[in-house]
C-alpha positions, 0 to 999 in steps of 0.5 A: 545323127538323130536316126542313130542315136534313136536305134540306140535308145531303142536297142538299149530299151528292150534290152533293159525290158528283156534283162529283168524277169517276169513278174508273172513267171516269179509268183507261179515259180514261188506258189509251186515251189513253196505252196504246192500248187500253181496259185499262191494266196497273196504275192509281193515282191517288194524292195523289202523283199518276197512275201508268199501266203498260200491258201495251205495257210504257209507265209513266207516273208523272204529277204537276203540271199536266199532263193526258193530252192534254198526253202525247198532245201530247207523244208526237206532237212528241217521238216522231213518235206512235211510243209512249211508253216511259216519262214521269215528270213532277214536281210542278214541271213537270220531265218525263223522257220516252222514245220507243219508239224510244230517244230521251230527253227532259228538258223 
């Protein structure tokens, strides 16, 4: 009885461990797509969300449901792919964004 309940919990503990993505993975896959480089200046992935500052000087601080293609998108329509300098989302999809070139964005 002890033997099969103990395969159990194991085989339910890795699958927990392999579900969840690796932090790792998360901060090189943001400093790539949001700071142009494999190294991002600060990183923290927090309940509140996902905040990103780049050694460019580029923060983003980002929450809801938004994802980093979604960013890239957004740097290429809004800021004709020139850099992001700040982008601040909310949980309810209100985004702040400012290009490089000066240019503000409330969406």
């Amino acid at each position: 009885m002890i033997k099969p309940i103990l395969t159990f919990g194991f085989a339910l503990s890795l699958a927990a461990c392999t579900s969840s993505p690796d932090p790792v993975d998360e901060r090189i896959e943001a400093a790539i797509k949001l700071c142009h480089s494999d190294s991002a200046k600060a990183f923290s992935q927090t309940v509140d969300g996902l905040r990103v500052m780049c050694h460019s000087g580029s923060s983003y601080i980002i929450r809801g449901d938004i994802s980093l293609d979604d960013i890239v998108e957004m740097d290429r329509v809004y800021c004709s792919s020139m850099g992001i300098r700040d982008f601040v989302s909310s949980e309810a999809g209100e985004v702040k964004l400012s290009c490089s070139d000066g240019s503000n964005y409330v969406l």
